[in-house]
C-alpha positions as a Markdown table, in Angstrom:
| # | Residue | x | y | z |
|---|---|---|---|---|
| 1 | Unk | 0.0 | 0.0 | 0.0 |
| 2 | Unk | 1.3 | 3.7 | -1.0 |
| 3 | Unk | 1.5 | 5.6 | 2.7 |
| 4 | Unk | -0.3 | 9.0 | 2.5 |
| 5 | Unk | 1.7 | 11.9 | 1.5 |
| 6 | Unk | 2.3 | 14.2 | 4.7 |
| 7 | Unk | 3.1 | 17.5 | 5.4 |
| 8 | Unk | 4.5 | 19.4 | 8.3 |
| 9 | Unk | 3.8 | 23.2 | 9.6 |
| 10 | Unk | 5.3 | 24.9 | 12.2 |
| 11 | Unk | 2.2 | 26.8 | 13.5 |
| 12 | Unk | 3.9 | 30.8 | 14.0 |
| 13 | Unk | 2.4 | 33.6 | 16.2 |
| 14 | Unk | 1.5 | 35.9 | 13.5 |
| 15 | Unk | -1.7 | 33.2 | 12.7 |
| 16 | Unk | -2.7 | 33.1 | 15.8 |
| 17 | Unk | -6.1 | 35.5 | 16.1 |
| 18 | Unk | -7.1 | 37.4 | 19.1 |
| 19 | Unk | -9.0 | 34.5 | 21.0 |
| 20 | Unk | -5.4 | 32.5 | 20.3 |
| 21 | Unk | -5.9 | 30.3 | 17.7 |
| 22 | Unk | -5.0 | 29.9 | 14.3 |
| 23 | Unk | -7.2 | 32.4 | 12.3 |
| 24 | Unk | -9.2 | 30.2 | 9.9 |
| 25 | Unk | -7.8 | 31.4 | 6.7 |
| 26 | Unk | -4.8 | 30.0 | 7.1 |
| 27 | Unk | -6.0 | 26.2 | 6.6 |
| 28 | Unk | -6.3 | 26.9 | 3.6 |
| 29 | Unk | -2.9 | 28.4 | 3.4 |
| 30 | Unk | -1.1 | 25.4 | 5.1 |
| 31 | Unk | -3.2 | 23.1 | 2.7 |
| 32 | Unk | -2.3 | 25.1 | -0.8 |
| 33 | Unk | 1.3 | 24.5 | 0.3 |
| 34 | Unk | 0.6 | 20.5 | 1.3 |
| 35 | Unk | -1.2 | 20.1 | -2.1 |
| 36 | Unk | 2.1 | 22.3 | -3.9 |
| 37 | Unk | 4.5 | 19.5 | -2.0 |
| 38 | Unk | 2.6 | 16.1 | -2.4 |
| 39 | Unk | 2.0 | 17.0 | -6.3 |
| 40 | Unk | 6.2 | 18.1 | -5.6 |
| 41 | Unk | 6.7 | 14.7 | -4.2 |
| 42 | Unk | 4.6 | 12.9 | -6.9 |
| 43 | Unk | 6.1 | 14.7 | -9.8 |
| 44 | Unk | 3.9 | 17.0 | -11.1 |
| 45 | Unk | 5.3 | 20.3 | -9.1 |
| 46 | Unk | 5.7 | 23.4 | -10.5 |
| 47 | Unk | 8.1 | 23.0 | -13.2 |
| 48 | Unk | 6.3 | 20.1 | -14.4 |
| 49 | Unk | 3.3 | 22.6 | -14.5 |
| 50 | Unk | 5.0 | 25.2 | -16.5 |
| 51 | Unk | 6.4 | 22.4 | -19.0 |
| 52 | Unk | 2.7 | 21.4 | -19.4 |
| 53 | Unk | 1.2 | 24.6 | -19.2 |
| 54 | Unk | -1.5 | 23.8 | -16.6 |
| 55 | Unk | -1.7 | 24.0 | -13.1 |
| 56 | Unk | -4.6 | 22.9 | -10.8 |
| 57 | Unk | -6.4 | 26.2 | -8.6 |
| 58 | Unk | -9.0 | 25.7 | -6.3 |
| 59 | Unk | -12.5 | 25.5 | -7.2 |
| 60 | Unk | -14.6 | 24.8 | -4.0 |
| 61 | Unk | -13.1 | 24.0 | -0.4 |
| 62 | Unk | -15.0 | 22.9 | 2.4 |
| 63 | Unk | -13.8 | 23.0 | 6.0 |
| 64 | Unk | -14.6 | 21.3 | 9.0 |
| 65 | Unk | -12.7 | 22.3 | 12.4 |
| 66 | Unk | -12.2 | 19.8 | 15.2 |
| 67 | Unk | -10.1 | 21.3 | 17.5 |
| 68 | Unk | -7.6 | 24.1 | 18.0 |
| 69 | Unk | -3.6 | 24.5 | 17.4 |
| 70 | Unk | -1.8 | 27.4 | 18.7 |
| 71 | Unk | 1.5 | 29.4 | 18.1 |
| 72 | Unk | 4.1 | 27.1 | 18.5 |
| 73 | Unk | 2.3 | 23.8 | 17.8 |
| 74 | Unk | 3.4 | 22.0 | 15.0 |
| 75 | Unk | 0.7 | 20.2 | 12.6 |
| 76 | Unk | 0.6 | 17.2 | 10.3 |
| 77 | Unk | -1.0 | 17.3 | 7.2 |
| 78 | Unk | -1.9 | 14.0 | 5.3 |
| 79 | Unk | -3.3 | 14.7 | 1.4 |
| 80 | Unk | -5.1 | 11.9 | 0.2 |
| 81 | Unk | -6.8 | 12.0 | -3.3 |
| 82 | Unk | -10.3 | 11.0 | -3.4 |
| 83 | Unk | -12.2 | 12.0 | -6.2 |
| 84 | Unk | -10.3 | 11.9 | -9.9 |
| 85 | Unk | -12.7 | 13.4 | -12.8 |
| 86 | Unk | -11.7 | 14.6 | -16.2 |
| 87 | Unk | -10.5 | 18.1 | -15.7 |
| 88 | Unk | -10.6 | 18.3 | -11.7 |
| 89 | Unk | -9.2 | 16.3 | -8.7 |
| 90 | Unk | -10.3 | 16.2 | -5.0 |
| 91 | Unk | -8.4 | 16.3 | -2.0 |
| 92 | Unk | -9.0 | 15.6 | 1.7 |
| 93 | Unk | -6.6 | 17.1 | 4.0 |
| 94 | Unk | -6.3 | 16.5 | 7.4 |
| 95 | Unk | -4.3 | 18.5 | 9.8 |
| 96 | Unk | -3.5 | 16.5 | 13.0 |
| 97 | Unk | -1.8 | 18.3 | 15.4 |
| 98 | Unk | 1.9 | 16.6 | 16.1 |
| 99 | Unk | 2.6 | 14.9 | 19.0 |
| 100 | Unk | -0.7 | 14.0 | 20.3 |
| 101 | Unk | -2.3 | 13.1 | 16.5 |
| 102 | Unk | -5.5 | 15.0 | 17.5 |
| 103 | Unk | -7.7 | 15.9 | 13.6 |
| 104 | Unk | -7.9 | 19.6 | 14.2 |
| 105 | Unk | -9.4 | 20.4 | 10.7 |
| 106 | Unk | -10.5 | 18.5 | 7.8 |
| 107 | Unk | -10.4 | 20.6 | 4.6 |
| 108 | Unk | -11.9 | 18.4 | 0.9 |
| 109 | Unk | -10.5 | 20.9 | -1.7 |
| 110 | Unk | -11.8 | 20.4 | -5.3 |
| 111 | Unk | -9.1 | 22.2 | -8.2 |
| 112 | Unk | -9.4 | 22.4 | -11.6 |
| 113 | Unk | -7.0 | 22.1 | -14.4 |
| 114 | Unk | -6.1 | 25.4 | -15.7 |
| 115 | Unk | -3.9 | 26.8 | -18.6 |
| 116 | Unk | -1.3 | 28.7 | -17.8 |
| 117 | Unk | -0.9 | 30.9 | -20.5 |
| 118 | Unk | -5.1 | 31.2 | -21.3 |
| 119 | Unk | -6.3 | 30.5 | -18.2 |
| 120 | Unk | -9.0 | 28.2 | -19.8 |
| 121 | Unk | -10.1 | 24.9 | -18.3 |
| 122 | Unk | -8.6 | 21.8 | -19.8 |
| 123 | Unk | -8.7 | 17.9 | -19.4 |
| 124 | Unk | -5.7 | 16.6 | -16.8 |
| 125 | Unk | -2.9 | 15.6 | -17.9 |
| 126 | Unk | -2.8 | 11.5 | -17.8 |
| 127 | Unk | 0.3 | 11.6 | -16.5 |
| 128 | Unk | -1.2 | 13.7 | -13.5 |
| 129 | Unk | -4.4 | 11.5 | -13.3 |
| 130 | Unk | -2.4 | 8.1 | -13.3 |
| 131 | Unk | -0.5 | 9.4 | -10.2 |
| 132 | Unk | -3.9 | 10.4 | -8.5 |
| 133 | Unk | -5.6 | 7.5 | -9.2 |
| 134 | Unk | -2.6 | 5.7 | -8.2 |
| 135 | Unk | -3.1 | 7.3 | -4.8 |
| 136 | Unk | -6.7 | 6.8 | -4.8 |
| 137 | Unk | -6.6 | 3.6 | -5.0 |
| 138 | Unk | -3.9 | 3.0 | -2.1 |
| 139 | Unk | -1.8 | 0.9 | -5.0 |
| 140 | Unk | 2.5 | 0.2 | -4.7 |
């Protein structure tokens, strides 16, 4: 079985909001940079995306919060792929904070595959689907 991709942050004081907790916004944050370094890690980063003039942007995110992390804590994020379609992907994110493993947040972010240059919706590139599916399906 392929282990999840994961993702550390270092959770810093200047995201912390006045009731002293990460502000909300920056889930999202921490999870555009996870999705950045598991496509990274599965080759398909962002050289890969200029090469093949597309690059997936977010389309619809929804977020579910758990549990609080403060300044200082560190979090865990595991990116797991669980929708594939023709010209979008899904991915569920979980941010566990480190140490304890607590799910904090659970963010499933829907992106869509976007020229570059024309900024126009295209198909995914198979080589981008195959290593999604791939993941998907949990395969060697």
């Amino acid at each position: 079985m392929t282990e999840p991709f994961r993702h550390t942050v270092e959770v810093h004081f200047y995201e912390v909001d006045q009731a002293g907790v990460v502000f909300n916004a920056w889930y999202l944050a921490w999870c555009d940079d996870a999705r950045m370094a598991y496509l990274a890690a599965r080759g398909h980063g962002l050289d890969w995306s200029r090469a093949e003039d597309t690059l997936p942007l977010v389309r619809h995110a929804e977020i579910e919060w758990l549990a609080s992390l403060e300044a200082g804590d560190h979090a865990e994020i595991v990116v797991r792929p669980v929708r594939v379609g023709e010209t979008s992907f899904t991915l569920r994110h979980e941010i566990h904070r480190a140490g304890d493993g607590l799910l904090c947040a659970a963010l499933t972010v829907t992106y869509v595959a976007v020229g570059l240059t024309d900024r126009v919706k295209r198909t995914l590139p198979l080589s981008l689907r195959a290593a999604l599916e791939k993941d998907q399906q949990g395969s060697p």
